[in-house]
C-alpha positions as CSV (number, residue, x, y, z in Angstrom):
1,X,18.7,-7.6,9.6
2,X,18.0,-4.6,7.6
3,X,16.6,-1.7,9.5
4,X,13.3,0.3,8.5
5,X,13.7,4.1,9.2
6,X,10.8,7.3,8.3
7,X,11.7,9.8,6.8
8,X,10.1,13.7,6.2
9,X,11.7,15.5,3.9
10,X,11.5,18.7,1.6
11,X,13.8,19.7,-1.0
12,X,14.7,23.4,-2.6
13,X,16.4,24.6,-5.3
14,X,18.8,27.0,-4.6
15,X,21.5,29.2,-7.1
16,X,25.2,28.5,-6.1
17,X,25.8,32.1,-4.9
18,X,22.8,32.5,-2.8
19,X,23.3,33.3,1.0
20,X,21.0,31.2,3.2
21,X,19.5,33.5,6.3
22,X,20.7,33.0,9.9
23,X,19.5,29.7,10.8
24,X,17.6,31.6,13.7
25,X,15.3,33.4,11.3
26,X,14.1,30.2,10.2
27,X,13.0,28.5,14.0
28,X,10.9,30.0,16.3
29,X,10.7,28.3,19.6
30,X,9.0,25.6,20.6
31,X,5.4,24.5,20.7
32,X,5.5,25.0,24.8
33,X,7.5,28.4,24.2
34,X,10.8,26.3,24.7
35,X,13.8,27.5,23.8
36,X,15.2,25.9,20.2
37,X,18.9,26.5,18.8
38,X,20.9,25.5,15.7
39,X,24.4,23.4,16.7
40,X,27.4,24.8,13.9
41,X,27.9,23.4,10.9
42,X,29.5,20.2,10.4
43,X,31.2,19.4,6.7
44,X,30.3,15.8,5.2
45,X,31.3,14.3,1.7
46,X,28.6,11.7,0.8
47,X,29.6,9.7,-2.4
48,X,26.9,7.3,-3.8
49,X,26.1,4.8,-6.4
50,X,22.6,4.0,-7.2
51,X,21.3,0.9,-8.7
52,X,18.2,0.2,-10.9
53,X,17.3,-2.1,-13.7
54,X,18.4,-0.8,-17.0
55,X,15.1,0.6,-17.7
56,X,15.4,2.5,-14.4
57,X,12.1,0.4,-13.2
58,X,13.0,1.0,-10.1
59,X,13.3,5.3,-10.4
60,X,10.1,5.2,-12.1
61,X,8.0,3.7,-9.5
62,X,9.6,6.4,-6.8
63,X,12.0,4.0,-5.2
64,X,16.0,4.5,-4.5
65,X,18.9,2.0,-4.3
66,X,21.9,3.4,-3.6
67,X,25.4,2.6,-1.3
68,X,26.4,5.4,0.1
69,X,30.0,5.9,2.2
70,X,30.7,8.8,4.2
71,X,28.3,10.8,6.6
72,X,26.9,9.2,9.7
73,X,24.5,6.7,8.4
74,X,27.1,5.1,5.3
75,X,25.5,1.8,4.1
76,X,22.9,0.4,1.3
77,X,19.9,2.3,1.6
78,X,16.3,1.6,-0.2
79,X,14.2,4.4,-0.2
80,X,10.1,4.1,0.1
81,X,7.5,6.6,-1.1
82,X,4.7,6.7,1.4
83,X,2.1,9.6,1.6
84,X,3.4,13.7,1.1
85,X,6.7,14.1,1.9
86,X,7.0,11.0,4.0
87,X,9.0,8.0,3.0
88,X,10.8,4.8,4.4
89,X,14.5,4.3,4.1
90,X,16.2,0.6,4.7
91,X,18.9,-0.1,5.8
92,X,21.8,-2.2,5.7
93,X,25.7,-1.9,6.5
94,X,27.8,-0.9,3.4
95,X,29.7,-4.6,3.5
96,X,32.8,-4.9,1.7
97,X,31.7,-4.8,-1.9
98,X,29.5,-1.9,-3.6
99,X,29.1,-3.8,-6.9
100,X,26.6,-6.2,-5.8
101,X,23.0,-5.2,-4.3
102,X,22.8,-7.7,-1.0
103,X,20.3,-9.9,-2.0
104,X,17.6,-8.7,1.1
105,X,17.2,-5.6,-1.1
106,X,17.2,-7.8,-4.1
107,X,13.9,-9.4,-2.5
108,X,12.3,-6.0,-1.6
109,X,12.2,-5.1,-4.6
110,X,11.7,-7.9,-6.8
111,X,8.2,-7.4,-7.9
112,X,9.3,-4.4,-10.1
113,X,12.7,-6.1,-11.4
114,X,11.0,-9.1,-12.0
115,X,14.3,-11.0,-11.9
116,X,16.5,-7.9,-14.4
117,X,19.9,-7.7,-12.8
118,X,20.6,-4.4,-10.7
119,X,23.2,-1.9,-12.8
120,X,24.7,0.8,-11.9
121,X,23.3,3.9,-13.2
122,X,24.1,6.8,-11.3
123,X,27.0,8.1,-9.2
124,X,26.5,11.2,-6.8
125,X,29.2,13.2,-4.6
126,X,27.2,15.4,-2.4
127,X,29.7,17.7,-0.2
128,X,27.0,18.4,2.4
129,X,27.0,21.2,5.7
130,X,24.7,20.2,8.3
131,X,23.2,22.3,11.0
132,X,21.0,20.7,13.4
133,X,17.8,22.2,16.1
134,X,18.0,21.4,19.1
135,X,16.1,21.6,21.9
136,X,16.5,22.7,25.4
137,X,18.0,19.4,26.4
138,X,20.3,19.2,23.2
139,X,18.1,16.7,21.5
140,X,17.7,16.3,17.7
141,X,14.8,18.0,15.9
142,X,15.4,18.7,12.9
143,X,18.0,19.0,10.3
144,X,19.0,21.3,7.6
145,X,21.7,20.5,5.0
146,X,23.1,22.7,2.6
147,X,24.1,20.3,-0.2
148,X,26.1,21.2,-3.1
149,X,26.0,17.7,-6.1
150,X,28.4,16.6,-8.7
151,X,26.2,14.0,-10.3
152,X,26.6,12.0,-13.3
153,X,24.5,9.3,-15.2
154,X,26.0,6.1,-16.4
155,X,23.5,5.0,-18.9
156,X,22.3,6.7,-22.0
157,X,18.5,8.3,-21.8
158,X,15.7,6.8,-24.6
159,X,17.4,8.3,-27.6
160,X,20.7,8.7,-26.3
161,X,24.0,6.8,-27.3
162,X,26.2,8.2,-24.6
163,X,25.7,8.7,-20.6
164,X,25.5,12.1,-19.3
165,X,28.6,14.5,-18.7
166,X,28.8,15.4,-15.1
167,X,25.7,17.5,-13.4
168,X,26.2,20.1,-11.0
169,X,24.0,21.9,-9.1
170,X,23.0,22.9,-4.8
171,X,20.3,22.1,-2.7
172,X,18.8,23.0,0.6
173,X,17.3,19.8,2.3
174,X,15.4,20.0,5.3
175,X,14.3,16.5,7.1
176,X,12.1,15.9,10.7
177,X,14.7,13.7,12.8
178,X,12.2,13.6,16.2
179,X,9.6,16.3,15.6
180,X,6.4,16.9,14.1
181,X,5.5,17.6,10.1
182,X,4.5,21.0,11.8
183,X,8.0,22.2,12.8
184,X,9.0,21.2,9.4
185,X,6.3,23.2,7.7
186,X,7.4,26.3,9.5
187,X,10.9,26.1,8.6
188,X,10.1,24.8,5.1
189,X,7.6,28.5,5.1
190,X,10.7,30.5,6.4
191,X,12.4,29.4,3.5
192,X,9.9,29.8,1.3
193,X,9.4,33.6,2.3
194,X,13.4,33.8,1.3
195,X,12.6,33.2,-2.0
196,X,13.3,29.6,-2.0
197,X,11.1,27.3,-4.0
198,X,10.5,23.1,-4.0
199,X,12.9,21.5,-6.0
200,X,11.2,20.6,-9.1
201,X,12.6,16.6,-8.3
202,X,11.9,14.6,-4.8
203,X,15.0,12.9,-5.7
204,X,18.7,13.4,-6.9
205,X,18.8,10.7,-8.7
206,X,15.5,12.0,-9.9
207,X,17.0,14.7,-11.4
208,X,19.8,12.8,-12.8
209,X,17.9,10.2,-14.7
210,X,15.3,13.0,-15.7
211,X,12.2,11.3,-15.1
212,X,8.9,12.8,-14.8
213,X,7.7,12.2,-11.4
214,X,4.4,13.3,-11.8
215,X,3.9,10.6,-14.9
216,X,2.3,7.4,-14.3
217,X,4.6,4.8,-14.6
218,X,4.5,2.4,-17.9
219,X,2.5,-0.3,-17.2
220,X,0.6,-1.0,-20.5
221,X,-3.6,-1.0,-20.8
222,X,-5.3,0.5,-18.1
223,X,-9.6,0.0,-17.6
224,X,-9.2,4.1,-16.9
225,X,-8.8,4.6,-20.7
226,X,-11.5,2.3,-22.3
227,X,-15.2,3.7,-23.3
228,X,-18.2,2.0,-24.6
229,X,-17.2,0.4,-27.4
230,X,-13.9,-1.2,-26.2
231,X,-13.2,-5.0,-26.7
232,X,-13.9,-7.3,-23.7
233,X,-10.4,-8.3,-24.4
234,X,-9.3,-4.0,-23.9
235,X,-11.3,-3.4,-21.1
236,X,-10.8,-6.8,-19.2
237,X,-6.9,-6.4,-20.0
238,X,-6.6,-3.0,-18.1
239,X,-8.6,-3.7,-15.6
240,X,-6.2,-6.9,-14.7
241,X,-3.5,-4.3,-15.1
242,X,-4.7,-1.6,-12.8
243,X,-5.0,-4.5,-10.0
244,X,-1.6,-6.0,-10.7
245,X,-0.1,-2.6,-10.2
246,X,-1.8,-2.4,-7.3
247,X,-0.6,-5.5,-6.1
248,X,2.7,-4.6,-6.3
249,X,2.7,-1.3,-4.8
250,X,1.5,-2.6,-2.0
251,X,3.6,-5.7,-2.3
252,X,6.8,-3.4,-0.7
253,X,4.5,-2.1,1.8
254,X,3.3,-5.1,3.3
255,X,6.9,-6.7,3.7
256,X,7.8,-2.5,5.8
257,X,4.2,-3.3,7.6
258,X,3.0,-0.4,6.5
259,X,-0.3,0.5,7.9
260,X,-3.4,-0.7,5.6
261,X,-1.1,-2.2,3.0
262,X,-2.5,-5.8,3.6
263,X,-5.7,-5.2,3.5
264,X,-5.1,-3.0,0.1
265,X,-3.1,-6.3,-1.6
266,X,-5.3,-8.6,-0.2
267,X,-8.2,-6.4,-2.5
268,X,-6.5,-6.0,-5.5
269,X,-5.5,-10.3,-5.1
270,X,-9.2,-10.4,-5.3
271,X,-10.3,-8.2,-8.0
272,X,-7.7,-9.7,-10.0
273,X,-9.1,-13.3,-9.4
274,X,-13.1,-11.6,-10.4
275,X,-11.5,-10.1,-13.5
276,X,-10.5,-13.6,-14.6
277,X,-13.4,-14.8,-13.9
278,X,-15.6,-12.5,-16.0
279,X,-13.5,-11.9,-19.0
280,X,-12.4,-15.9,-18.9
281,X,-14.2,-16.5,-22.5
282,X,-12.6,-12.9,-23.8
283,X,-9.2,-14.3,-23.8
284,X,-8.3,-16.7,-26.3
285,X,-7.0,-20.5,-25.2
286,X,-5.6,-19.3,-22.3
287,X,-6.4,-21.5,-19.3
288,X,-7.4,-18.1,-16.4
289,X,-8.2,-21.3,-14.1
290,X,-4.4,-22.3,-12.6
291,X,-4.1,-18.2,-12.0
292,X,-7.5,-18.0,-9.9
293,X,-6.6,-21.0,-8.0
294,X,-3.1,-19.2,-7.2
295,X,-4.5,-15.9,-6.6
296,X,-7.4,-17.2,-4.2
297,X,-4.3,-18.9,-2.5
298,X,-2.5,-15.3,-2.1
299,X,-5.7,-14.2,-0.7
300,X,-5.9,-16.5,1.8
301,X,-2.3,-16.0,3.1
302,X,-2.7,-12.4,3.3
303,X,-6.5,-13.1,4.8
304,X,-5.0,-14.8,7.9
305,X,-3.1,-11.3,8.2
306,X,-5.7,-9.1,7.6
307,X,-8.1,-11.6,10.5
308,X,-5.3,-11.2,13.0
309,X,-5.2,-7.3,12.7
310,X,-8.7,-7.1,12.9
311,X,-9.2,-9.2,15.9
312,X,-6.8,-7.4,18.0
313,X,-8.0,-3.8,16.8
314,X,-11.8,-5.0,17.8
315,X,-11.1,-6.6,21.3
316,X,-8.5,-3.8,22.4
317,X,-11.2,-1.5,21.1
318,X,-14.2,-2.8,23.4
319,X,-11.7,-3.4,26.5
320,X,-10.4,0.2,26.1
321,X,-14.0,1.6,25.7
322,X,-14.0,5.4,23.7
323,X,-10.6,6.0,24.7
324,X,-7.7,4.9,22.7
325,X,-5.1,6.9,25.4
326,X,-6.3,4.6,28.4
327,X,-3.7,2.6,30.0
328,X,-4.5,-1.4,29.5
329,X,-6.0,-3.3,32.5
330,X,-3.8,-6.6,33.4
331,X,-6.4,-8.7,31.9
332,X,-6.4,-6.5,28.7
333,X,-2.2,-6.7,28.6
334,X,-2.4,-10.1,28.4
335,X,-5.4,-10.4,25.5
336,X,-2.8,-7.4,23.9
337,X,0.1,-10.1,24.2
338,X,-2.0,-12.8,22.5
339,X,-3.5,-10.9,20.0
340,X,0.3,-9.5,19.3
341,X,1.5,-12.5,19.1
342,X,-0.9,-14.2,16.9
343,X,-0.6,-11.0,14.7
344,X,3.2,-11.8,14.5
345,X,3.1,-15.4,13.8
346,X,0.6,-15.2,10.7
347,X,2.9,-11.9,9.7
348,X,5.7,-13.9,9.7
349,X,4.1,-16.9,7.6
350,X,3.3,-14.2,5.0
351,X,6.3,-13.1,4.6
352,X,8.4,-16.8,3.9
353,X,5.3,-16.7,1.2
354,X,6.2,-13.6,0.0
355,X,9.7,-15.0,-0.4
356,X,9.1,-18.5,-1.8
357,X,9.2,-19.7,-5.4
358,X,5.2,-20.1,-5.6
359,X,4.4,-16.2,-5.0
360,X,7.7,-15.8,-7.3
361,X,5.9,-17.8,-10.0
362,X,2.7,-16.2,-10.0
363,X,4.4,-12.8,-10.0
364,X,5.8,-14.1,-13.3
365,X,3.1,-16.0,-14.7
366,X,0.6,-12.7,-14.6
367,X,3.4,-10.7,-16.3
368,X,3.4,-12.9,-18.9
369,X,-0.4,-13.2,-19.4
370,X,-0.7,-9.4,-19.4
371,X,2.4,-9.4,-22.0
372,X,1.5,-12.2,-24.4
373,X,-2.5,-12.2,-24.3
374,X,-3.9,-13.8,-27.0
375,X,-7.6,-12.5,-27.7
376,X,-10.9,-14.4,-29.2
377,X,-13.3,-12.8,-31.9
378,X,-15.6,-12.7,-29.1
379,X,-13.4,-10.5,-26.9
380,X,-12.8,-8.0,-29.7
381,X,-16.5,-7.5,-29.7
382,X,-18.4,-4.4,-27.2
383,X,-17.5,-5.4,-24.1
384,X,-20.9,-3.4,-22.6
385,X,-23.0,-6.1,-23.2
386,X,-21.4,-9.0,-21.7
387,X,-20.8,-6.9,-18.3
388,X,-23.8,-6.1,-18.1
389,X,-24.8,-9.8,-17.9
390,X,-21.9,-10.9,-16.0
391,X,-23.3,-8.1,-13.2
392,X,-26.6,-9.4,-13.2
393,X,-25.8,-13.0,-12.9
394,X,-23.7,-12.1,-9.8
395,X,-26.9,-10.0,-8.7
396,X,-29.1,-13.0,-9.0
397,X,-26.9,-15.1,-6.9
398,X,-26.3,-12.7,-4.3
399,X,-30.6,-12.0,-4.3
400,X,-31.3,-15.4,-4.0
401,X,-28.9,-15.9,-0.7
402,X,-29.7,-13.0,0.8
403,X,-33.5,-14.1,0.6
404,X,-32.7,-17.8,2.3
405,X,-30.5,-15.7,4.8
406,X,-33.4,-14.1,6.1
407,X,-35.8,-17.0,6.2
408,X,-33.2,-18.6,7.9
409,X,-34.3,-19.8,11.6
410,X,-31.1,-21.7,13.0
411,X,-28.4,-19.3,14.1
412,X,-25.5,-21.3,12.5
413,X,-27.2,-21.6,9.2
414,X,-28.0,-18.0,9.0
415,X,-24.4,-16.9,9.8
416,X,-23.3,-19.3,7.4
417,X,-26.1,-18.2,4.8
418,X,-24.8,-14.4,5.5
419,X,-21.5,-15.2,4.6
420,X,-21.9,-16.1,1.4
421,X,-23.8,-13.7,0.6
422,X,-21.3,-11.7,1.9
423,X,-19.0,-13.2,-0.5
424,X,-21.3,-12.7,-3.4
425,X,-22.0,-9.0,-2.9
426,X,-18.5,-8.7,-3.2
427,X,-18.4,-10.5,-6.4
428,X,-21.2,-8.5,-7.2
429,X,-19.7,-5.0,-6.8
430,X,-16.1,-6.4,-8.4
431,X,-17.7,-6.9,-11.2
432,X,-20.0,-3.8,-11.0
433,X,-16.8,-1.7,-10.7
434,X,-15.3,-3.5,-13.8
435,X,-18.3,-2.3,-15.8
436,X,-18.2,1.4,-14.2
437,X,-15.1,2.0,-17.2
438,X,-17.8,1.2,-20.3
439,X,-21.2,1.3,-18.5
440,X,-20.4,5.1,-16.2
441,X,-22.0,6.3,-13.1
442,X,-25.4,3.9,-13.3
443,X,-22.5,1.0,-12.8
444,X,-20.6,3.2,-10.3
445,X,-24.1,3.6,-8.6
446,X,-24.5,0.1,-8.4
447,X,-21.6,-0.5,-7.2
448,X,-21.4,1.4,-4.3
449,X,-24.9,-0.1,-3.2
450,X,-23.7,-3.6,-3.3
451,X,-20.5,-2.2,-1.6
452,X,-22.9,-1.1,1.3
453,X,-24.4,-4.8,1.5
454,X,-20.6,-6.1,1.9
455,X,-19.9,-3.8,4.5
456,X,-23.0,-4.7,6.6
457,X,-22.2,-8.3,6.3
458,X,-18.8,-8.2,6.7
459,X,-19.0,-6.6,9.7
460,X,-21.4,-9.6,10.9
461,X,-18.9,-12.5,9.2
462,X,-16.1,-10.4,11.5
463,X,-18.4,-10.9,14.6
464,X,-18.6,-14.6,13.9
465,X,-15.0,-14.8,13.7
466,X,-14.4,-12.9,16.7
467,X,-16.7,-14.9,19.1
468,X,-15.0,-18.1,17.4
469,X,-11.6,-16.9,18.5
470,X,-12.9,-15.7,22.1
471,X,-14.1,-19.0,22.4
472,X,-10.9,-20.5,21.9
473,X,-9.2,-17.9,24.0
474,X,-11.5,-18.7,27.2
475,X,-10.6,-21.9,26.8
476,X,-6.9,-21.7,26.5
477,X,-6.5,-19.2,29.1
478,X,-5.1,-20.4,32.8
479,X,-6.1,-17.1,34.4
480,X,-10.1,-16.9,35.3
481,X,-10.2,-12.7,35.2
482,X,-9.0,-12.7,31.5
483,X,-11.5,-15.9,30.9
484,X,-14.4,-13.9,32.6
485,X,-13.2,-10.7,29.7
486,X,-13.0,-13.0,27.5
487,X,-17.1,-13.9,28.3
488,X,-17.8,-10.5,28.5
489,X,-17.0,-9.9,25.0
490,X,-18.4,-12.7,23.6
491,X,-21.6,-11.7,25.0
492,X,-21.5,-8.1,23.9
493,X,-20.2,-9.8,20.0
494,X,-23.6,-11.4,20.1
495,X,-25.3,-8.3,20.8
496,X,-23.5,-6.6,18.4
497,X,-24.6,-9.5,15.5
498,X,-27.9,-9.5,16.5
499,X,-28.1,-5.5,15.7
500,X,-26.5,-6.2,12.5
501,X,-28.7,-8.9,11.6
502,X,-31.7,-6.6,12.2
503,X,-30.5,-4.4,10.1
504,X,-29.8,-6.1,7.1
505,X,-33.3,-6.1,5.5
506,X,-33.3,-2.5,5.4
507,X,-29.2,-2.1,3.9
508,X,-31.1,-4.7,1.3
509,X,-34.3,-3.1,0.5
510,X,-32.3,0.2,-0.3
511,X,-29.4,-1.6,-2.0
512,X,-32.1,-3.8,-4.6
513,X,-34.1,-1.0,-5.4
514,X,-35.2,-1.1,-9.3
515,X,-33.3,2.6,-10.4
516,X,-30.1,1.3,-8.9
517,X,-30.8,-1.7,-11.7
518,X,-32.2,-0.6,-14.8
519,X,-28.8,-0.2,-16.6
520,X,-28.6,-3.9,-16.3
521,X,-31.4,-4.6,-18.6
């Protein structure tokens, strides 16, 4: 089993002659005034290959393949960008052979190979000295290494016939083992103050494949770039981009259960599926329908994901009350332990998805329909015109079940009636936002009106779901305090849907209002 570790790091350049200060300018003491040292040096020699695609796919996106022998943590290690200077590092043991990428990593990163092989393309000697801070009881905070790199690049660069003749330059590293990004800001500051600066590259191997970190990775059209006048076929095709790039960003975040990342894949899944959907006459004989139904499946494996997380976040919420610190009642353990475990089954479903040949084959079939487009006549035409009227025929849809929603008298047919048109005001906005690239901030403007309506009624579909499941909970449960909490939230759920119901007409009249509309005419 691979192992998932965080990492906080910063990076500075430093010239090879250059005397770092006495490791106890850089530390003061501790938050609580407690007493923080530096252990001695200790010498390392790191040597490491790194893998990538011959187009360094991998380096481009921000991730890092590498095996690594020597130091205290030798092995294959995959390196995650996350948010600042956070990332995640996998791990697995070094194994006998460091010429073929164990084929767990292979799957992690799949969606940006898209089945190239894995090459070497970089080999790194670091000769490393190590100081670690300590606290009072000898425990690990931080650690600063003073790194010194023979690096050398096995492929030729874009215009290159030869690799690279060997690279050599030094480094001061400085990474949080069990502390806060605070401790690490004021040593990073001390450093700073010595006339130290961020290395221009998070990365070696960065450095050594010289690519432009702060560049947006190749990935063709984008709906960013198109105005006014673009085709349907233009702005339709970067628009599908944008959300396939999204998908598989998150697509490695979701298999490290990083936080948000389902919901964020579940989305773009879904814009995707609304972009086929309006731009389905804008591109050429290709039948959109088999992708929909496969992306509406994706949805709905990542759906019973995203329900699970919700479900536990809402009932620990109300049995906790205001405070997220409070210890959990008996009762509310056990709900905890359901809700967990429910969580972890449908996680675990995901993930064999993730890893079967039917997510593997649509991964491949929207590469190739964003690679081999064919276009109509009518999809090299403005594309203004025909968003315009694919926003109001969603608008009309979503107006006409909103109005039955609220002349609804029987409680099931009005929760069902709000659900669709909970559905359709996020159809609605989808398509709203794909016109906010030709159409500007009227679109934008409408779109963040219909994303209100959502909101509202998602929030009252996620109450229906909720009393569902407490329902099934009650009933399944052999002890009677956790089936009386399971009551008492069921009865404060209805409460809680009858307050959003009353407020819908007022979400509505705000969100229909004629200047939110007038670009649609």
């Amino acid at each position: 089993m691979a192992e998932v570790h965080p990492e906080i790091e910063m990076k500075f350049s430093v010239e090879d002659g250059y005397e770092l200060p006495a490791p106890t300018e850089l530390a003061g003491p501790g938050t609580d005034g407690e007493r923080l040292t530096w252990s001695e040096p200790t010498q390392h020699v790191l040597r490491a290959s790194y893998f990538d695609t011959a187009d360094v796919d991998l380096a481009r996106h921000g991730l890092t393949l590498r095996r690594r022998v020597g130091g205290t943590d030798a092995g294959w290690h995959l390196k995650v960008p996350a948010a600042g200077s956070e990332r995640s590092e996998v791990r697995l043991p070094p194994g006998r052979s460091g010429r073929v990428v164990p084929a767990a990593l292979q799957r992690l990163v799949r969606v940006r190979t898209m089945g190239q092989p894995l090459v070497p393309v970089a080999t790194i000697t670091t000769h490393r000295a190590v100081r670690r801070l300590v606290d009072a009881s000898n425990h690990p905070l931080l650690e600063l290494a003073d790194d010194r790199v023979v690096a050398r690049r096995l492929l030729p660069l874009a215009g290159s016939a030869e690799a690279a003749d060997e690279e050599v330059w030094r480094e001061i590293e400085i990474e949080a083992l069990d502390a806060g990004e605070e401790l690490l800001t004021s040593v990073a500051a001390a450093l700073r103050a010595r006339t130290l600066t961020r290395a221009p590259y998070t990365s070696k191997l960065a450095r050594v494949l010289q690519i432009d970190e702060d560049a947006e990775p190749a990935g063709g059209t984008t709906a960013k770039s198109a105005s006014a006048q673009a085709g349907r076929s233009h702005v339709g095709l970067g628009y599908v981009c944008d959300q396939l790039e999204q998908l598989r960003a998150q697509d490695l975040r979701v298999r490290l259960d990083a936080p948000g990342s389902v919901h964020i894949m579940r989305v773009a899944t879904r814009r995707l599926r609304s972009a086929l959907t309006t731009f389905r006459s804008s591109f050429g004989s290709v039948d959109v329908g088999p992708l929909r139904d496969e992306l509406k499946w994706l949805a709905g494996v990542l759906g019973a994901v995203r329900d699970a997380e919700v479900m536990h976040d809402r009932v620990l919420g109300v049995l906790r009350g205001e405070d997220t610190r409070a210890e959990l009642s008996p009762v509310a353990a056990e709900v905890d332990a359901q809700l967990r475990s429910a969580h972890a089954t449908a996680r675990e479903a995901a993930l064999h998805e993730l890893d079967g040949e039917r997510y593997d084959r649509l991964l491949d079939d929207l590469e190739a329909f964003v690679r081999d487009l064919p276009t109509t006549t009518r999809g090299n035409r403005s594309a203004g015109r025909v968003l315009q009227r694919g926003v109001a025929e969603e608008y009309a849809r979503l107006r006409r079940l909103v109005k039955r929603a609220m002349a609804a008298t029987e409680p099931e047919q009005r929760d069902e009636l709000l659900h669709d048109a909970r559905k359709a005001a996020k159809r609605t906005r989808y398509a709203a936002e794909l016109a906010t690239a030709v159409c500007g901030p009227d679109a934008r403007a409408f779109a963040a009106a219909m994303e209100s309506v959502q909101e509202l009624l998602g929030q009252h579909q996620d109450s229906v779901v909720l009393r569902r499941r407490l329902r099934e909970l009650a009933e399944s449960t052999t002890d009677p305090n956790a089936a009386f909490a399971y009551g008492r939230l069921h009865a404060l759920e209805e409460v809680r849907a009858h307050d959003i119901e009353a407020r819908v007409p007022s979400v509505w009249a705000a969100a229909k209002k004629k200047r939110l509309r007038r670009w649609l005419r």
